[in-house]
PATOR-220820 format. One record per residue (C-alpha): residue in three letters; x, y, z; chain; residue number from 0. Coordinates in steps of 0.2 Angstrom, whole numbers, plus 2048, in hexadecimal, padded with zeros to 3 digits. Layout:
<recs>
{rec ALA; {X; Y; Z}; A; NUM};
...
</recs>
This chain:
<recs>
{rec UNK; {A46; BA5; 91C}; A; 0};
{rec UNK; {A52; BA8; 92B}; A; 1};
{rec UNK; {A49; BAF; 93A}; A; 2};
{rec UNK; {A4E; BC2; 93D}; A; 3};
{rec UNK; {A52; BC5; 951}; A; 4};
{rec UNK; {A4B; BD6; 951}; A; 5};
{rec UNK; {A3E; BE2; 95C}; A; 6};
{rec UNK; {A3D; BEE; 94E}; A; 7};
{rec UNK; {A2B; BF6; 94C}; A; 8};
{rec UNK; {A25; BF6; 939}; A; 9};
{rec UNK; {A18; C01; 932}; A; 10};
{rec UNK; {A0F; BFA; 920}; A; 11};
{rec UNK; {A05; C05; 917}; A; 12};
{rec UNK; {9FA; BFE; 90A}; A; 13};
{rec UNK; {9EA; C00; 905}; A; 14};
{rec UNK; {9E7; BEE; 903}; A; 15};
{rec UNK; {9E1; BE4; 913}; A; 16};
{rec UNK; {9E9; BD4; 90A}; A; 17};
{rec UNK; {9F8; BDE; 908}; A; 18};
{rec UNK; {9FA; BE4; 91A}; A; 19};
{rec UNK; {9F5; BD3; 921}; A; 20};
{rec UNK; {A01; BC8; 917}; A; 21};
{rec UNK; {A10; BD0; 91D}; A; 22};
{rec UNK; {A09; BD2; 92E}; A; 23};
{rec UNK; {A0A; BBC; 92B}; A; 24};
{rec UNK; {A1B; BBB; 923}; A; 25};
{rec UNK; {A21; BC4; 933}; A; 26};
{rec UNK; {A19; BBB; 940}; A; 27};
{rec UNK; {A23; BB5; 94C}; A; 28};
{rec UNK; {A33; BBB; 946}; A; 29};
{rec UNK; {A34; BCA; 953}; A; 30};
{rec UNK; {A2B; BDA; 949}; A; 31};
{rec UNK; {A1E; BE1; 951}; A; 32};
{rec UNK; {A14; BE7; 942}; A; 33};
{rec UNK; {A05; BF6; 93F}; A; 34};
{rec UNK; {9FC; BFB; 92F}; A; 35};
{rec UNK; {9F7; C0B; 926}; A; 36};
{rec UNK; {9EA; C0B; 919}; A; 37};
{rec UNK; {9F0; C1E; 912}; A; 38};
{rec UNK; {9FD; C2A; 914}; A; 39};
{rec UNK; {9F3; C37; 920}; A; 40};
{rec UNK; {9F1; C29; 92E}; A; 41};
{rec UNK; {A02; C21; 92B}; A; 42};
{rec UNK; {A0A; C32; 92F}; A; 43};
{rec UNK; {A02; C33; 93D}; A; 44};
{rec UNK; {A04; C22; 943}; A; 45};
{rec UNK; {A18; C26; 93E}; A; 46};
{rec UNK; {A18; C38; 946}; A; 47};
{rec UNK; {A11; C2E; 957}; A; 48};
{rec UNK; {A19; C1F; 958}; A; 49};
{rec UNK; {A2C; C20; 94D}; A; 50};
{rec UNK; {A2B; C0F; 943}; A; 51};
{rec UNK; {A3D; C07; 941}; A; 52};
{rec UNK; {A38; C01; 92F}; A; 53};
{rec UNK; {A2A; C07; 921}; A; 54};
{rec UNK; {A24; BFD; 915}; A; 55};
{rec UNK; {A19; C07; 909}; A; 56};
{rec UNK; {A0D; C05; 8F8}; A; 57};
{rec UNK; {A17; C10; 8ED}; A; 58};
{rec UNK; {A03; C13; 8E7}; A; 59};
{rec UNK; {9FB; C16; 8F1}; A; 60};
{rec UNK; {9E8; C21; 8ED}; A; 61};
{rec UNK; {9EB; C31; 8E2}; A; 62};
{rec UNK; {9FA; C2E; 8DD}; A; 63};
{rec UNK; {A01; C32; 8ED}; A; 64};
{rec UNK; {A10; C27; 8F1}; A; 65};
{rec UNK; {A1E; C31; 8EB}; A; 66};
{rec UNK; {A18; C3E; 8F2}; A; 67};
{rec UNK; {A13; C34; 905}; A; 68};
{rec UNK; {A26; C2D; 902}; A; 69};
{rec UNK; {A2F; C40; 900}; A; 70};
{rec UNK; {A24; C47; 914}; A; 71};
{rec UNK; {A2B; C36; 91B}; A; 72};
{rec UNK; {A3E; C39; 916}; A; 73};
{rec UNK; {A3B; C4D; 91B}; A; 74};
{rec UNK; {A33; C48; 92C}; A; 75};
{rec UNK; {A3D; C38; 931}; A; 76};
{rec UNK; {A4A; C37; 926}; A; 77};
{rec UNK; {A52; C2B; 930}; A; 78};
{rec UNK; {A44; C1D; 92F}; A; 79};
{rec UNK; {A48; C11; 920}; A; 80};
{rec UNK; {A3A; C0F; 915}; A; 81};
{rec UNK; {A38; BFF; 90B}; A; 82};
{rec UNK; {A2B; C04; 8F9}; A; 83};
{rec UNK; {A21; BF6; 8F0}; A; 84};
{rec UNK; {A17; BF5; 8E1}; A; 85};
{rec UNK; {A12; BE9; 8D4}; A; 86};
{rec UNK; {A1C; BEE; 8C3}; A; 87};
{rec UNK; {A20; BFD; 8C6}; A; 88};
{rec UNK; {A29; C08; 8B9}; A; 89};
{rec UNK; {A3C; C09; 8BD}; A; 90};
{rec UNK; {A3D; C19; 8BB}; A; 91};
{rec UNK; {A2F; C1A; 8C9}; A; 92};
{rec UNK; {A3A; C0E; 8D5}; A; 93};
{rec UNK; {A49; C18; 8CF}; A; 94};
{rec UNK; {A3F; C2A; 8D5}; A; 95};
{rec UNK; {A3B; C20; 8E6}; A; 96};
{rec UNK; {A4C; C1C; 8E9}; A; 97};
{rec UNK; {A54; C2C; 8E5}; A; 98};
{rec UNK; {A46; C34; 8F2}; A; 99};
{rec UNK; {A4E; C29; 8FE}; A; 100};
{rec UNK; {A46; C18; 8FE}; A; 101};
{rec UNK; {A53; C08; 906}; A; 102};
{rec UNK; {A4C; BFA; 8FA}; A; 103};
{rec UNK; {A3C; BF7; 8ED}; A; 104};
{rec UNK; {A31; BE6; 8EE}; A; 105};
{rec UNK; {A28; BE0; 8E2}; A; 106};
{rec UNK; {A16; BDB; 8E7}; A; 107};
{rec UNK; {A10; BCE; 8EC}; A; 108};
{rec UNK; {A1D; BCF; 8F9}; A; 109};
{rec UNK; {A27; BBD; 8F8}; A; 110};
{rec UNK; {A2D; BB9; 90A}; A; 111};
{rec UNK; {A40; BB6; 908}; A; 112};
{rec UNK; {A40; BC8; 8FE}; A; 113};
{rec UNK; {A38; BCF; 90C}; A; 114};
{rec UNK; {A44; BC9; 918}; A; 115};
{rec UNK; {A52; BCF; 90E}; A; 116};
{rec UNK; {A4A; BE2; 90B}; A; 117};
{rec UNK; {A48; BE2; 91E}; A; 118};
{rec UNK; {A59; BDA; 923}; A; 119};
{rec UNK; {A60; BE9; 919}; A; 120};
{rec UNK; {A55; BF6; 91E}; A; 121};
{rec UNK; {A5A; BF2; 930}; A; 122};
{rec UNK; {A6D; BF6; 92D}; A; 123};
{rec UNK; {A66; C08; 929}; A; 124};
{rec UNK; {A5D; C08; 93A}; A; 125};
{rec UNK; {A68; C12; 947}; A; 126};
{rec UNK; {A73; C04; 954}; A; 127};
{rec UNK; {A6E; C05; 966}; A; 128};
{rec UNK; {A7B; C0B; 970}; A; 129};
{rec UNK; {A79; C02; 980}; A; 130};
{rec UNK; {A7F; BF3; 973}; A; 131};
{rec UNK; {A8E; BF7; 971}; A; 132};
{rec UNK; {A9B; BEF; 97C}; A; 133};
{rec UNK; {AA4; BFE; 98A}; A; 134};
{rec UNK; {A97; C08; 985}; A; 135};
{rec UNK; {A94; C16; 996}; A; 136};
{rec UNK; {A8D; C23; 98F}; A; 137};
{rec UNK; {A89; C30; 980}; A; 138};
{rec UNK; {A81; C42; 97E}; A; 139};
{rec UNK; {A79; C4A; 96F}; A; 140};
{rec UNK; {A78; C5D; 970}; A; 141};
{rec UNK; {A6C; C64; 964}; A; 142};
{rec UNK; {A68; C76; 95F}; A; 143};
{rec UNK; {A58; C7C; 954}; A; 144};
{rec UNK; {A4E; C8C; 950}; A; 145};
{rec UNK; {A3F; C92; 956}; A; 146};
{rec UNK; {A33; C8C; 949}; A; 147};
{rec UNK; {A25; C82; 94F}; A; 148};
{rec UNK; {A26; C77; 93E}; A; 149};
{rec UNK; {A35; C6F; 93F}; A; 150};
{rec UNK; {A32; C67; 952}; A; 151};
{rec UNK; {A2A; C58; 94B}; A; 152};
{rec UNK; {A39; C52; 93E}; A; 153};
{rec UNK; {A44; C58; 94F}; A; 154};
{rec UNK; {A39; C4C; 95A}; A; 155};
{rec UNK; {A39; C3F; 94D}; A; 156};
{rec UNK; {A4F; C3D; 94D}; A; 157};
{rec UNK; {A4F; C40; 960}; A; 158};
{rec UNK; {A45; C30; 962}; A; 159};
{rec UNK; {A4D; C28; 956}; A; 160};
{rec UNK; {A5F; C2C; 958}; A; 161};
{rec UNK; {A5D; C2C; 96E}; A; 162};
{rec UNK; {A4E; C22; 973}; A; 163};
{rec UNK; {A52; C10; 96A}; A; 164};
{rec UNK; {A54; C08; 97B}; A; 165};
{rec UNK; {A43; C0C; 981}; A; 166};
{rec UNK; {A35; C00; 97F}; A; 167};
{rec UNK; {A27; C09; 973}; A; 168};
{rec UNK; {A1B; C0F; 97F}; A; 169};
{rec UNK; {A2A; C16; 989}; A; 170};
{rec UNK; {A2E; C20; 975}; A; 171};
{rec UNK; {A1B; C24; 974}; A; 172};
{rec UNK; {A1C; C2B; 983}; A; 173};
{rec UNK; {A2E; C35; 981}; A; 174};
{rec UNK; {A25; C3A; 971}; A; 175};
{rec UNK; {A17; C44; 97A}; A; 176};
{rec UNK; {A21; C4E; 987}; A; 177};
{rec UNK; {A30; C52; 97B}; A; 178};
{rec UNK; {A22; C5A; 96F}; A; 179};
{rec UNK; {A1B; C61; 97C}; A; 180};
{rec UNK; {A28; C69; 986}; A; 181};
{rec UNK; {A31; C6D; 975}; A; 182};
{rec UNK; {A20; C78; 96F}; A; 183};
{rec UNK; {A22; C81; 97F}; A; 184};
{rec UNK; {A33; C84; 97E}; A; 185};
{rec UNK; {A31; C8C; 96C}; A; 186};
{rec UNK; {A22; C95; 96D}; A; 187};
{rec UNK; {A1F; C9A; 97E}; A; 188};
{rec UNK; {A31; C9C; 983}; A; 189};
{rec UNK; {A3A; CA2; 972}; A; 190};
{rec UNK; {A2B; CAD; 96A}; A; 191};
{rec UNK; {A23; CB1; 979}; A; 192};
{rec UNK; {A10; CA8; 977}; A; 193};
{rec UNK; {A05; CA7; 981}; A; 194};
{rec UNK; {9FB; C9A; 983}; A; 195};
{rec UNK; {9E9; CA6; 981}; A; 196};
{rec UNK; {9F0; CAC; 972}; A; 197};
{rec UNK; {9F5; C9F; 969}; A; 198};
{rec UNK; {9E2; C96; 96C}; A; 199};
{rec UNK; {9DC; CA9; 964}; A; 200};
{rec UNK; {9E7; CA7; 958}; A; 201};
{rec UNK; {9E2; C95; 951}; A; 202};
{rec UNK; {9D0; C99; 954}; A; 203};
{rec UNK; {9D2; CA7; 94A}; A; 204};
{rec UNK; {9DC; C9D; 93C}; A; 205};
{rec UNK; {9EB; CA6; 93F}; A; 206};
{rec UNK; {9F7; C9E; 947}; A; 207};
{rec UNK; {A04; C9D; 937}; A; 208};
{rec UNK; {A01; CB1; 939}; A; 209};
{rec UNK; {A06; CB0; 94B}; A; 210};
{rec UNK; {A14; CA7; 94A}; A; 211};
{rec UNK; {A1C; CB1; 938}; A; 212};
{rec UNK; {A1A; CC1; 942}; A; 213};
{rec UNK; {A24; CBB; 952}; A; 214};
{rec UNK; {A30; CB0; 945}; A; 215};
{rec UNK; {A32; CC4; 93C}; A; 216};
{rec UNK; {A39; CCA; 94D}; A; 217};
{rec UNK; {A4C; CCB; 94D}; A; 218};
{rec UNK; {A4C; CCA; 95F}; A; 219};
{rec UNK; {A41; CBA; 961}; A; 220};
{rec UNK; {A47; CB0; 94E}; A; 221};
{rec UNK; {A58; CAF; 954}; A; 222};
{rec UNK; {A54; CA6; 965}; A; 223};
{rec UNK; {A58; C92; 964}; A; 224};
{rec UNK; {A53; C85; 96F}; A; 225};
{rec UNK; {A62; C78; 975}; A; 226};
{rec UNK; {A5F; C65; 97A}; A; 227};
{rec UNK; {A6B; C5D; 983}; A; 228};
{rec UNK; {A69; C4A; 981}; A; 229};
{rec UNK; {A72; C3D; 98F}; A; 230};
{rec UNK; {A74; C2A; 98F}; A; 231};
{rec UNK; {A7A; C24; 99B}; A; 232};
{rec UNK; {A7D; C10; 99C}; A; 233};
{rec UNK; {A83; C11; 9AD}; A; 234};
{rec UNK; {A73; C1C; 9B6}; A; 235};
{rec UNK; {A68; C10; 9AA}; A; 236};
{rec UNK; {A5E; C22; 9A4}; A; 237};
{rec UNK; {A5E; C2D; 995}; A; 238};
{rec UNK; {A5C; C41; 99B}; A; 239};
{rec UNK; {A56; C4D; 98F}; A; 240};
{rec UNK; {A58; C60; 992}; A; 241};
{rec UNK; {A51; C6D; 98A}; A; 242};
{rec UNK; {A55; C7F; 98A}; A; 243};
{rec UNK; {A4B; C90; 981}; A; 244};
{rec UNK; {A53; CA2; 983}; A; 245};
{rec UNK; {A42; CA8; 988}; A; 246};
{rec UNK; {A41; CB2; 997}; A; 247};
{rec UNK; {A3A; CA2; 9A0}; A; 248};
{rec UNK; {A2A; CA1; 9AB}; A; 249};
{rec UNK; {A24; C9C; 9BC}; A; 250};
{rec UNK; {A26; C8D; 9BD}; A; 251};
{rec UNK; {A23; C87; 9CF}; A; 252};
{rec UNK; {A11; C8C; 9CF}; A; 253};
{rec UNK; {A10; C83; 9C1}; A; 254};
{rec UNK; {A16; C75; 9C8}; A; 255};
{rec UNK; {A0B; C73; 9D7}; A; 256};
{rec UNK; {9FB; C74; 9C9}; A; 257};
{rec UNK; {A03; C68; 9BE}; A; 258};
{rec UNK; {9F9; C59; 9C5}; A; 259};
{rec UNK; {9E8; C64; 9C1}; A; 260};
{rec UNK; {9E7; C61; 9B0}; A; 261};
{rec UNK; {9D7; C68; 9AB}; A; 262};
{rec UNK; {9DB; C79; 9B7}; A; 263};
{rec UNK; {9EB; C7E; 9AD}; A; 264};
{rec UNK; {9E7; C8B; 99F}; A; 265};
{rec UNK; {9F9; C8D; 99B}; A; 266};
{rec UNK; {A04; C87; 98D}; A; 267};
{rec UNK; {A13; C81; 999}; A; 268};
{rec UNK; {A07; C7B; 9A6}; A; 269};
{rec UNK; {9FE; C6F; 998}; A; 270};
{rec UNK; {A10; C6B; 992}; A; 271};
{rec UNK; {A16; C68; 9A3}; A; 272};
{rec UNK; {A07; C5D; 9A8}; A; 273};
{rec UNK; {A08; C53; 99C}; A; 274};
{rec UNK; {A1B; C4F; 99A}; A; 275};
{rec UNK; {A1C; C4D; 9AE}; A; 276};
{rec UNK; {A0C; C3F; 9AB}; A; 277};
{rec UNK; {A1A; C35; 9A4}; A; 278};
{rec UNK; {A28; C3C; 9AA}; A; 279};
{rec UNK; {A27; C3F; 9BD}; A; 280};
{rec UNK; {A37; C44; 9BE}; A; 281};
{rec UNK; {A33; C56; 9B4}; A; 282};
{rec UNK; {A40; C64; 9BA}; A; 283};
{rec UNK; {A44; C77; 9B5}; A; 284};
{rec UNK; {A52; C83; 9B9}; A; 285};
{rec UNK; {A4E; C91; 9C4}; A; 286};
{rec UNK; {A4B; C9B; 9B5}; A; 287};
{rec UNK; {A3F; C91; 9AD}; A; 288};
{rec UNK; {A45; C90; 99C}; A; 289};
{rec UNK; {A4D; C80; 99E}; A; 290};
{rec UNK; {A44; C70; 9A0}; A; 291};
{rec UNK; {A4C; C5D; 9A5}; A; 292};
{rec UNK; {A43; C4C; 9A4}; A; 293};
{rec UNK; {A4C; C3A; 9AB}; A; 294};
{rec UNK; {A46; C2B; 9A1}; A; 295};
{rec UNK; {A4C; C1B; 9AA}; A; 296};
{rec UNK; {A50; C0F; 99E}; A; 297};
{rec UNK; {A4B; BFF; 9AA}; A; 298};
</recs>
């Protein structure tokens, strides 16, 4: 088997310890850095949190649950390849998993040399880093979504994907955490005008999905968008990610000065704002207050 030069970051889920642990093996040394999932609930998760490059995945798994586990992954990262294995498994299944958007099928056990084919050609899928490519200076991505809460984490999941391939995985674990964050601030707080009391009321109470259908009814708040403004640039060696509401913004600057009190904040945009400038220092609004900019350095 040729050695693959890689740093991709695989994701197993299997039900089987063996399972998990021989392919762990097959890839030791050969530049994947591999975790494992036992069921779809914590391998979504562990995929929301951390943005595998590669997903290898029981096709089935407990309760007849892997067709199903495979269509939330392609809905919520549908740019992450996944690879489905099984031992003689109907061709019409393979042929379902496929047309759901599965890259390969393995047959189980995993051989070694097949493994390293599925991977090589689930990597061509995988989206190029920029900073590869020879003259590369620089490149933006602007992006434009509505204002409902439940689309943030598939909009999360491509941003990280798509922008933040450079940065080592803690660095996207952290990106992760303040993009969610300052996104949920800019959708709810800024576009439909929640406050922070009420939403807690609201999800005590049980209705939050009532909260947030009644603002959504609102012609003057469901026609708001947020805009993100993503920069690489080679040359500054940092990725800038700016994020925009058309809410009527907030007070940001007393804010500001509370943000390193992180028990003493009772506000969703100072929670947001804490939390994002833990990682990112560099936090910055407009005067307004409806647009927010982090600096990730890339060194």
């Amino acid at each position: 088997m040729n050695t693959l030069m890689t740093s991709d970051h695989l994701l197993v889920i299997d039900p089987c310890p063996d399972t998990q642990a021989r392919i762990a093996e097959q890839l030791q040394g050969r530049g994947f850095s591999v975790v494992a999932a036992s069921d779809p609930t914590a391998a979504l998760t562990m995929i929301d949190m951390a943005t595998p490059d590669i997903v290898i995945t029981e096709l089935f798994l407990p309760a007849a649950a892997g067709l199903t586990f495979l269509k939330q992954l392609k809905s919520r990262h549908e740019l992450c390849p996944v690879i489905v294995m099984a031992k003689d498994a109907p061709e019409s299944t393979i042929v379902q998993a496929l047309r759901i958007g599965a890259a390969d099928y393995l047959h189980k056990p995993v051989m070694e040399e097949e493994l390293a084919h599925a991977l090589q050609r689930a990597r061509n899928l995988v989206p190029g880093d920029l900073a590869d490519v020879p003259g590369f200076c620089r490149s933006e991505y602007q992006l434009t979504v509505d204002s409902d809460p439940t689309h943030i984490p598939m909009v999360i999941s491509w941003l990280i994907k798509t922008t933040a391939a450079p940065l080592p995985s803690i660095r996207r674990l952290h990106l992760r955490g303040a993009l969610q964050e300052l996104l949920f601030n800019a959708v709810e707080h800024g576009n439909l005008e929640i406050q922070y009391q009420e939403k807690q009321k609201a999800l005590m109470d049980g209705c939050y999905e009532q909260l947030l259908a009644h603002r959504l009814a609102q012609a003057r708040l469901r026609n708001r968008r947020v805009t993100m403004h993503v920069l690489h640039d080679k040359d500054a060696n940092s990725l800038t990610y700016r994020i925009a509401d058309e809410g009527k913004g907030f007070k940001w600057r007393s804010l500001l000065t509370r943000a390193d009190e992180a028990c003493g904040v009772e506000d969703a945009n100072g929670r947001g704002m804490f939390l994002a400038r833990s990682f990112f220092p560099c936090l910055a609004y407009n005067e307004r207050g409806n647009e927010v900019t982090i600096t990730v350095p890339l060194d």
